[in-house]
C-alpha positions as CSV (number, residue, x, y, z in Angstrom):
1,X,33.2,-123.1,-51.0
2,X,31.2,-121.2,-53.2
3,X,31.9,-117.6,-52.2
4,X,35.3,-118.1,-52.3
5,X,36.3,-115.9,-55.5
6,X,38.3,-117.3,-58.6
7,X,41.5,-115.6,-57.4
8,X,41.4,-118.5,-54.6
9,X,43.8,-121.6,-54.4
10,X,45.1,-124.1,-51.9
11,X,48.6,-122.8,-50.7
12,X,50.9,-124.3,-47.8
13,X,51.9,-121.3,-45.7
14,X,54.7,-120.0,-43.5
15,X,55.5,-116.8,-42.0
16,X,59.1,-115.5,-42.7
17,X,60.9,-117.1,-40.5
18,X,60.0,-120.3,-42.8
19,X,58.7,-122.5,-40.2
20,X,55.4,-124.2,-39.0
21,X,53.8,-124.9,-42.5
22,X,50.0,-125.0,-42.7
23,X,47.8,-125.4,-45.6
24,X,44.9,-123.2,-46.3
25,X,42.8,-121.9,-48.8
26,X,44.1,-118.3,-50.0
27,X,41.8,-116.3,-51.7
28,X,42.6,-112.5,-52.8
29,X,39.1,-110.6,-52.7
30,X,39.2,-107.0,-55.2
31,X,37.0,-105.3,-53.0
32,X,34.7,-105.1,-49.7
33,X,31.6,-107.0,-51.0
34,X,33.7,-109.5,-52.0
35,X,35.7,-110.2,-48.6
36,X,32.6,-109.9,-46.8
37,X,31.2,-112.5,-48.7
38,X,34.4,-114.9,-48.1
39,X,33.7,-113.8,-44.3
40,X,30.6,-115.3,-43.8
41,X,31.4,-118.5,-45.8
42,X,34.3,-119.0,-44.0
43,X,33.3,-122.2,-42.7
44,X,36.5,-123.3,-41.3
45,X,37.8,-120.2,-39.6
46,X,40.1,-117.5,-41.8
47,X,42.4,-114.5,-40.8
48,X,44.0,-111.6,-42.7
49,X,47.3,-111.5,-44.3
50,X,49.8,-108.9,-46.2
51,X,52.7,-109.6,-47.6
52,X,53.7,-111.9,-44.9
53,X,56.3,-110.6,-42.9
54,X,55.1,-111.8,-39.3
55,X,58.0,-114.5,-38.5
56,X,55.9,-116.3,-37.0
57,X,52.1,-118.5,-37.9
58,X,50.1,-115.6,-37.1
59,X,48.8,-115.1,-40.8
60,X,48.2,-118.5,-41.1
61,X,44.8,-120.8,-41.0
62,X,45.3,-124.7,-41.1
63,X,42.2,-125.9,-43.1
64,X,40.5,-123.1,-42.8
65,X,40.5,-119.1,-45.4
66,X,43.8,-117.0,-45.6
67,X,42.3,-113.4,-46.7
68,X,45.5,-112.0,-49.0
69,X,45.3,-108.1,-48.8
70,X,47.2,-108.6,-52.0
71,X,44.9,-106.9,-54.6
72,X,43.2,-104.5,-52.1
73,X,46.6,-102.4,-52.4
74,X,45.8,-99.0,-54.0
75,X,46.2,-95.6,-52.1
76,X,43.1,-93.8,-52.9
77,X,44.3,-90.2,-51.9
78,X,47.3,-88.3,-50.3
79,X,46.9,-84.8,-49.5
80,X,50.5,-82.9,-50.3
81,X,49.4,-80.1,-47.7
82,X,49.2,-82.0,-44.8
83,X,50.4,-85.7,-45.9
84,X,46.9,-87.6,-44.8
85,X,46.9,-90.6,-46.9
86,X,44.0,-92.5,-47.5
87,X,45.2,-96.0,-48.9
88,X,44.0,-99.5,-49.3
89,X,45.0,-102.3,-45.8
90,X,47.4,-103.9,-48.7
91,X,49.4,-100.8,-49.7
92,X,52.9,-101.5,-48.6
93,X,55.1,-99.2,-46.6
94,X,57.4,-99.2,-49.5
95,X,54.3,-97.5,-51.7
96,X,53.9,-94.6,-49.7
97,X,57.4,-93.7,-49.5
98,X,57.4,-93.9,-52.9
99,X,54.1,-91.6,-53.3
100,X,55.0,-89.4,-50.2
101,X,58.8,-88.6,-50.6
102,X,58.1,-86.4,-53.7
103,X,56.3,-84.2,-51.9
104,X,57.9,-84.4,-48.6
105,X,56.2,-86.7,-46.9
106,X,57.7,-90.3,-44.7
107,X,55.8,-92.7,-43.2
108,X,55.5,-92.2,-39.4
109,X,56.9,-95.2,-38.1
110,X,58.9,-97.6,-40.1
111,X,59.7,-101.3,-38.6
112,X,63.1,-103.0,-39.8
113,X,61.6,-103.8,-43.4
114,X,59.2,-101.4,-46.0
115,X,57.5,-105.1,-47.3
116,X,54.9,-104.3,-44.5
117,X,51.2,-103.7,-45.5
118,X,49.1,-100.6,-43.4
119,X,46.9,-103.2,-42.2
120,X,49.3,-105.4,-41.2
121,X,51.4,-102.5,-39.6
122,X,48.4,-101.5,-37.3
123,X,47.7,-105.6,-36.6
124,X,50.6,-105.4,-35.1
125,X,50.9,-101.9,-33.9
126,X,54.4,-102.3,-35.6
127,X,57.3,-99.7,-34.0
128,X,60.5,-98.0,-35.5
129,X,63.6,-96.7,-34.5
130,X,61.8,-93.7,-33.8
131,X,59.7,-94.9,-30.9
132,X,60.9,-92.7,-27.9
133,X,59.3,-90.0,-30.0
134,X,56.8,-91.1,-32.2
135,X,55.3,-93.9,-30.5
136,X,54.0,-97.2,-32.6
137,X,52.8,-97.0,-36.1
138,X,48.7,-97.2,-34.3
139,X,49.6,-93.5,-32.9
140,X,49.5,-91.7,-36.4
141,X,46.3,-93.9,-37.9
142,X,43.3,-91.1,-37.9
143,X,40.5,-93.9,-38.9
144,X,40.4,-97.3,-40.3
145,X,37.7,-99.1,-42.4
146,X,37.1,-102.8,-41.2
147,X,34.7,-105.8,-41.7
148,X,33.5,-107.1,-38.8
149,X,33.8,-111.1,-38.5
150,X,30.5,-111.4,-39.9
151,X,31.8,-109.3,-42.6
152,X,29.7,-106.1,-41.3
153,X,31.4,-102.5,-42.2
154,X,32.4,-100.3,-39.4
155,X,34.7,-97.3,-39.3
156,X,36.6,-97.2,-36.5
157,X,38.9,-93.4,-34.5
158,X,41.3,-94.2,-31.8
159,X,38.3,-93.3,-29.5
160,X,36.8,-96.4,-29.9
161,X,37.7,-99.7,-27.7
162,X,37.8,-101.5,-31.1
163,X,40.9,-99.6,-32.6
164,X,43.1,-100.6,-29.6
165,X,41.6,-103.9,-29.6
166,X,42.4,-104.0,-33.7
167,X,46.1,-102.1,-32.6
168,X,48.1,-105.2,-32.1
169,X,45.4,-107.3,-32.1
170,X,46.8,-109.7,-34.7
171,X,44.4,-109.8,-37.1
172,X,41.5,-111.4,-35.2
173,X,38.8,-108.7,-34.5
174,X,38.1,-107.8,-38.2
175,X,39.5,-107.1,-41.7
176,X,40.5,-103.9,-42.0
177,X,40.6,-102.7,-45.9
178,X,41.0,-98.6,-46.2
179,X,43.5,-96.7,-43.8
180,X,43.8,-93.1,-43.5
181,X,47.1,-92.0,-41.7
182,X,49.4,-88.9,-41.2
183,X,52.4,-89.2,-42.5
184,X,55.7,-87.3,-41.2
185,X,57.6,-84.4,-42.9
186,X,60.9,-84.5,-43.7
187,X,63.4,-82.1,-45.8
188,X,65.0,-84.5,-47.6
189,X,65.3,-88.3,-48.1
190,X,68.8,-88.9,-46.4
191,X,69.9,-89.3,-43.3
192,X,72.6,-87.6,-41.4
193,X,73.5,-90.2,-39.1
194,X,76.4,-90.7,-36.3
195,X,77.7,-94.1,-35.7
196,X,79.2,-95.1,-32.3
197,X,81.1,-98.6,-31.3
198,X,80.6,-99.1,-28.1
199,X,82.9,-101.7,-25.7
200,X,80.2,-103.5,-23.3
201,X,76.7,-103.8,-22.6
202,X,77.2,-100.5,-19.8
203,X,78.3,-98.1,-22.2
204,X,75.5,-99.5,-24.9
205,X,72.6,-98.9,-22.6
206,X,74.2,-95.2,-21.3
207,X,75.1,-94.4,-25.0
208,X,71.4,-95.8,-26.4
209,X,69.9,-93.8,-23.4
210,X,71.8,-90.4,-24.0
211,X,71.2,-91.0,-27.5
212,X,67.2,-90.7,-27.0
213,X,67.6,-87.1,-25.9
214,X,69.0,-86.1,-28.9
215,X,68.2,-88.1,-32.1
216,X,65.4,-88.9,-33.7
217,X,66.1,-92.6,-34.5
218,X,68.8,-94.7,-32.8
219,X,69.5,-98.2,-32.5
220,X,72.0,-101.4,-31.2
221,X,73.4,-103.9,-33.8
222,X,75.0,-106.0,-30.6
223,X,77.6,-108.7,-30.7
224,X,75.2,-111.5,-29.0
225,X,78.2,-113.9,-29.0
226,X,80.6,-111.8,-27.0
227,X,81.9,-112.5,-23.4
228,X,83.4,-111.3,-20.4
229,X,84.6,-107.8,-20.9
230,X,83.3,-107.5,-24.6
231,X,79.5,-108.5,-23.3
232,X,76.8,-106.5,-25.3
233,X,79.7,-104.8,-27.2
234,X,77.6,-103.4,-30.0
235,X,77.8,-100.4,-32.6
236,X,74.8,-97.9,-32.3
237,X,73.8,-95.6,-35.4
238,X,71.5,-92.9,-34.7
239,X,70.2,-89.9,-36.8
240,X,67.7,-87.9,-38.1
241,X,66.8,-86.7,-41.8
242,X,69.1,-84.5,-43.7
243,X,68.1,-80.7,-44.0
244,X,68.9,-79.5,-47.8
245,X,71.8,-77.6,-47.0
246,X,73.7,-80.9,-45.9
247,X,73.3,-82.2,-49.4
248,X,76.4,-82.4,-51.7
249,X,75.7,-80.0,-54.6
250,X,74.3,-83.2,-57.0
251,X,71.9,-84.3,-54.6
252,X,70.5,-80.9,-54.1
253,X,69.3,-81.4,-57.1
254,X,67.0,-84.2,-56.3
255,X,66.6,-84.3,-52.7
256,X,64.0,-87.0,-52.5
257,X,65.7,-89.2,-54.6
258,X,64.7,-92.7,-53.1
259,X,65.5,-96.2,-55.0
260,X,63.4,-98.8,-53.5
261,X,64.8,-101.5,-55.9
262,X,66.9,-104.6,-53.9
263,X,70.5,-104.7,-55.2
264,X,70.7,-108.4,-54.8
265,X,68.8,-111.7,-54.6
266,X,69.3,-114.7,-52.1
267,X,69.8,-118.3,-53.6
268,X,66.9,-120.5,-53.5
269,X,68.4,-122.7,-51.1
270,X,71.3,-122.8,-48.8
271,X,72.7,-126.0,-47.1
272,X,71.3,-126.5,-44.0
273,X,74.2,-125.3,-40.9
274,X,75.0,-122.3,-42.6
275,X,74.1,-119.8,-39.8
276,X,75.9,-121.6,-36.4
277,X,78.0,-120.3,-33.6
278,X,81.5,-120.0,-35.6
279,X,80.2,-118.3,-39.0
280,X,78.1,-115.5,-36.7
281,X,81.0,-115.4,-34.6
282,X,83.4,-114.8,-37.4
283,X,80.8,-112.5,-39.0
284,X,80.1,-110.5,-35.6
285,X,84.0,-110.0,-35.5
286,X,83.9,-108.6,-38.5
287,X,81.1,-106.6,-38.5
288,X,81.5,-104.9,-34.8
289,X,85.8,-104.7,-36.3
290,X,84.9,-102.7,-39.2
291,X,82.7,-100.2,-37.4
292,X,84.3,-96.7,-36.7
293,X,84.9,-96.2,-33.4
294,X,83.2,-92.7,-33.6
295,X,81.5,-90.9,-37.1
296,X,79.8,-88.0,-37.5
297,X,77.2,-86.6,-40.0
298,X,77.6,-89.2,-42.8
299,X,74.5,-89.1,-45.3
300,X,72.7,-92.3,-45.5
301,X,69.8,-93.4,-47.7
302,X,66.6,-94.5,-46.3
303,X,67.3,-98.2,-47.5
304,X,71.2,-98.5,-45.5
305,X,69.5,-96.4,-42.1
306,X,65.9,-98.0,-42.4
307,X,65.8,-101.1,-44.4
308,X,69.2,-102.9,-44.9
309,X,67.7,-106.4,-45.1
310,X,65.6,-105.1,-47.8
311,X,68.4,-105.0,-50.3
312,X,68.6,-108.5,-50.3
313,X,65.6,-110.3,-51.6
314,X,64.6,-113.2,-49.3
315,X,67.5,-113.0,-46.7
316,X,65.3,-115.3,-44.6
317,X,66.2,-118.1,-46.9
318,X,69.9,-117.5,-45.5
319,X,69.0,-119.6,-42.5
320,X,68.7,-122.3,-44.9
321,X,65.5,-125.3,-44.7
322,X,65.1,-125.3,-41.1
323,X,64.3,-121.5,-41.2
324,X,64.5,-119.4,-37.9
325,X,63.1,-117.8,-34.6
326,X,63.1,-114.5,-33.8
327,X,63.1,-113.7,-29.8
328,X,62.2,-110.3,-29.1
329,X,61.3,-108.8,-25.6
330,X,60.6,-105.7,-23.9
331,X,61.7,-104.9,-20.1
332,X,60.8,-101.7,-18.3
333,X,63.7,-99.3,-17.6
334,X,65.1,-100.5,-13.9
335,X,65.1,-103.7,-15.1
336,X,68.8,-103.3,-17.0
337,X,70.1,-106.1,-14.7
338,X,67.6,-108.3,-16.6
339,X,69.3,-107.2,-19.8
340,X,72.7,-107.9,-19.3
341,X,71.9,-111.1,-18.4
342,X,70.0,-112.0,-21.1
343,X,73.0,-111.4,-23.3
344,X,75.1,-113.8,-21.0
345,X,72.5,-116.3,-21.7
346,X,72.8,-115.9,-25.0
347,X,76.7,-115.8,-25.4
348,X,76.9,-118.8,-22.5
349,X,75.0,-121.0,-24.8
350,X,76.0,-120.0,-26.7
351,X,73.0,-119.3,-29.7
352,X,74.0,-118.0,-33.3
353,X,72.1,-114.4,-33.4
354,X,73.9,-112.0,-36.0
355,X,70.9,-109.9,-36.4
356,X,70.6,-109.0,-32.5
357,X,69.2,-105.8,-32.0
358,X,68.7,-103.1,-28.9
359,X,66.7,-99.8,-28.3
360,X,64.9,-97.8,-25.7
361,X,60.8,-97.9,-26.2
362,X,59.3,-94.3,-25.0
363,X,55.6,-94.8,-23.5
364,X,53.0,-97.2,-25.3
365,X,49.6,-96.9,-26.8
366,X,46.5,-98.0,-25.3
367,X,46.9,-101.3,-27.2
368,X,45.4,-104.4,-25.4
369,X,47.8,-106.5,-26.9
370,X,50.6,-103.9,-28.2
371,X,53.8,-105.1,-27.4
372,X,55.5,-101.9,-26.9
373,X,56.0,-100.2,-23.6
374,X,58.8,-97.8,-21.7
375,X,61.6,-99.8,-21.6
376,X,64.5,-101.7,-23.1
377,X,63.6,-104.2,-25.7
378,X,65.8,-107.0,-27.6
379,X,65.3,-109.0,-30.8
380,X,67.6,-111.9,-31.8
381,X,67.5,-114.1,-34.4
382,X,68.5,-118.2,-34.0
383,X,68.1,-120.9,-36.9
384,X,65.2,-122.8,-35.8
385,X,67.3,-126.2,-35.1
386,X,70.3,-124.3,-33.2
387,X,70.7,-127.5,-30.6
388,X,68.9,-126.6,-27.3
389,X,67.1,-123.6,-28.4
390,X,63.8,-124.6,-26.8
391,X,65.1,-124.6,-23.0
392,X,67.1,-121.0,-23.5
393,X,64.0,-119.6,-24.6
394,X,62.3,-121.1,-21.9
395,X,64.7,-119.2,-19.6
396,X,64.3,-115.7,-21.2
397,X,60.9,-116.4,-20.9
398,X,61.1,-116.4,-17.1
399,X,63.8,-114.0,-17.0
400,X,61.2,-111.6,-19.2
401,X,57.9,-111.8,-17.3
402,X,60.1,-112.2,-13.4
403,X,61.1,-108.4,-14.7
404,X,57.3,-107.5,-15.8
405,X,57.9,-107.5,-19.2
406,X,56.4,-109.5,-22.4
407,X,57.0,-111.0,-25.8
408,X,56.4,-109.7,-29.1
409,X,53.1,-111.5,-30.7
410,X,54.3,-110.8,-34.4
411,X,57.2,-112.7,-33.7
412,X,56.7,-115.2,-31.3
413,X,56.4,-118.8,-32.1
414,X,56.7,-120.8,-29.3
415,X,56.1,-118.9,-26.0
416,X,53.1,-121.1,-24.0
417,X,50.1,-119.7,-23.4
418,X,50.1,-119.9,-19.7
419,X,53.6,-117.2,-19.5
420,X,51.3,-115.2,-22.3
421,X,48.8,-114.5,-20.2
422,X,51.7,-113.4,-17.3
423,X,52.8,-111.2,-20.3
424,X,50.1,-109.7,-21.2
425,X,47.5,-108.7,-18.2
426,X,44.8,-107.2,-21.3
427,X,44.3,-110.0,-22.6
428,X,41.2,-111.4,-20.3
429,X,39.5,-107.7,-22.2
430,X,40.7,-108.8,-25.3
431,X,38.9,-111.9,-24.9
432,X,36.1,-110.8,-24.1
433,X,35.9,-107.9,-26.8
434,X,36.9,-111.0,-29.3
435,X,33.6,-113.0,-28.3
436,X,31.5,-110.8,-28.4
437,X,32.1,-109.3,-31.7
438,X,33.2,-112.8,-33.0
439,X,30.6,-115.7,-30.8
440,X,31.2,-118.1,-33.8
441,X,34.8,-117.8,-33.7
442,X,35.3,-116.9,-37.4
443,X,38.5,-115.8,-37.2
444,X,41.3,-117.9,-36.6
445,X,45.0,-118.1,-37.2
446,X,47.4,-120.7,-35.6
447,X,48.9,-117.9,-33.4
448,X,45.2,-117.7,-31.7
449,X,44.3,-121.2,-31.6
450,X,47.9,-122.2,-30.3
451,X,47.9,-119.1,-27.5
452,X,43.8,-119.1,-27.1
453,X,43.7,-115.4,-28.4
């Protein structure tokens, strides 16, 4: 392909939950002209990708042009008076906390891990702890710069059909390359947070749901494994960031201190079994076990509240070579009945999840394919070979759309096309927007070809 630049190899591919390989050609373009130019060569389809933290395929191209953001990843501006920031689509999360914090500035929404581009954030219109106030990470984006499949420029406001068709749109209407975005104040870079252990799936829901009234962030770590009495027994953390005066006397002295570094690293390889329904169990045990019962006010840093995972480099490879699943789902409020027994599934199967987290979404944007809206919405992680997976997905799938809600496109890796369209009742606009910016059908990924995006 002669427009393919030298920074341009043949690479097998996975998202991060390690499964699905697919071998494309990645090339890294330094600058507009250039990805334009890989556009219209792209032959064999292409599609977008950051730093590849989807879990599933959907930055993927089989035979056809993976377009890293990798080298278009340099924030251009950042005003310390009102925190606009003007950046690069490959600029990570992690980069403008580290510009931003100095000066008092947070990103707006943060998702369960910093190693998230701004591009790939609005592709999938990622969300946060923060959502019954703040919304998805699309709300706070002022303008993006994109190139068109045909690789034609265009700037694009949320009053335009194309930013909510870009908002969650996976990657498949465009490239986006510059982002300008308002970023959130904060006082400090701690959090004051208050942890709560909670005995059953009742008292997690009324404890997430009073919680919303009164903290900024909150969220479930639930015990997916536990039955009968102890059934969604989970421990909530919820909080907002520090004001000065909570500081202890040496952090006052540096109250934007943020580290960004991981403490450990993850073996290249771990025996396959690893993660199954008696080391999760033991683990949940221990984990729900050593929670408090009830703490107040304790001073957290934006890596333990935010980012745990992040300490650890490659946690995914825990899951060892079979890699993993994530499941995640949202359920409008009323439909709490649907929730519990979701978990009973789970537990009754029952399906090693350790990292099985619950919140409350507040309203969504106008996002043909975002996948947040009012409502309760559950992720779980299974290894990918956990014995009779496929059918218990199967179930939650009816159980999830029978209660009017959906699945989570940057996640999903399985889901059939036909419940996807039950999901998501945009998606005949989407479609339609898609071909008639894209009639060749340039950009591809093996999300889109496998759901017909």
């Amino acid at each position: 392909m002669s427009t393919v630049s030298a920074r341009a190899a043949t690479r097998v591919l996975t998202g991060w939950g390690r499964i699905a390989p697919t071998t494309a050609t990645l090339a890294e373009p330094a600058g507009d002209a250039e990805a334009a130019a890989l556009l219209r060569g792209a032959a064999s389809g292409a599609i977008p990708r950051g730093l590849g933290r989807s879990y599933n395929n959907a930055a993927q191209c089989a035979g056809g042009l993976v377009l890293s953001t990798g080298r278009l990843n340099r924030i251009l501006a950042l005003d310390k008076a009102t925190g606009v920031a003007v950046c690069e689509a490959g600029v990570s999360l992690e980069q403008l906390m580290v510009a931003g914090l100095p000066a008092g500035w947070f990103v707006p929404v943060s998702p369960g891990t910093r190693q998230v581009t701004v591009g790939g954030a609005i592709a999938a219109d990622v969300h946060g702890k923060n959502h019954h106030v703040a919304g998805s990470f699309a709300s706070h984006v002022l303008s993006f710069d994109m190139l068109l499949p045909g690789g034609e420029p265009r700037t694009v406001t949320p009053s335009g059909e194309l930013f909510w068709a870009t908002a969650g749109g996976m990657g498949l209407t465009g490239l986006i390359v510059r982002v300008t975005v308002r970023l959130k104040r904060v006082d400090t870079s701690r959090v004051k947070v208050d942890t709560v252990r909670t005995a059953d799936i009742d008292q997690t829901m009324a404890v997430l749901a009073e919680h919303d009234t009164r903290y900024g962030y909150t969220v479930a770590w639930s015990d997916s494994l536990a039955r009968g009495s102890a059934l969604g027994r989970s421990v909530i953390t919820s909080g907002d960031f520090a004001a000065p005066g909570d500081l202890s006397a040496r952090d006052r002295d540096d109250p934007f201190a943020f580290d960004p570094r991981s403490r450990a690293g993850a073996p290249p390889a771990f025996p396959p079994g690893l993660i199954n329904r008696y080391s999760v169990r033991f683990a949940n045990e221990v984990w729900y076990r050593k929670a408090p019962r009830l703490r107040e006010g304790q001073l957290q840093t934006i890596g333990q509240f935010f980012h745990p995972l992040d300490g650890i480099r490659n946690w995914n490879r825990v899951y060892g070579p079979g890699g993993f699943r994530q499941y995640q789902y949202v359920v409008p409020f009323g439909a709490e009945a649907a929730v519990r027994r979701s978990f009973e599934m789970v537990s009754a199967h029952p399906a090693p999840s350790f990292v099985t987290v619950l919140k409350r979404f507040g309203a969504g944007d106008p996002g043909l394919l975002s996948f947040p809206a009012p409502g309760w919405t559950l992720a779980l992680d299974f290894p990918a070979r956990t014995p009779g997976l496929g059918p218990l997905l199967d179930e939650l799938d009816r159980l999830v759309v029978s209660h009017g809600g959906r699945v989570y496109l940057a996640k999903d890796s399985r889901v059939p096309a036909a419940v996807l369209e039950e999901m998501y009742p945009r998606l005949p606009e989407f479609r339609k927007l898609r071909a008639e910016l894209d009639p060749s059908g340039v950009l591809a990924s093996d999300l889109s070809r496998r759901l017909g995006l």
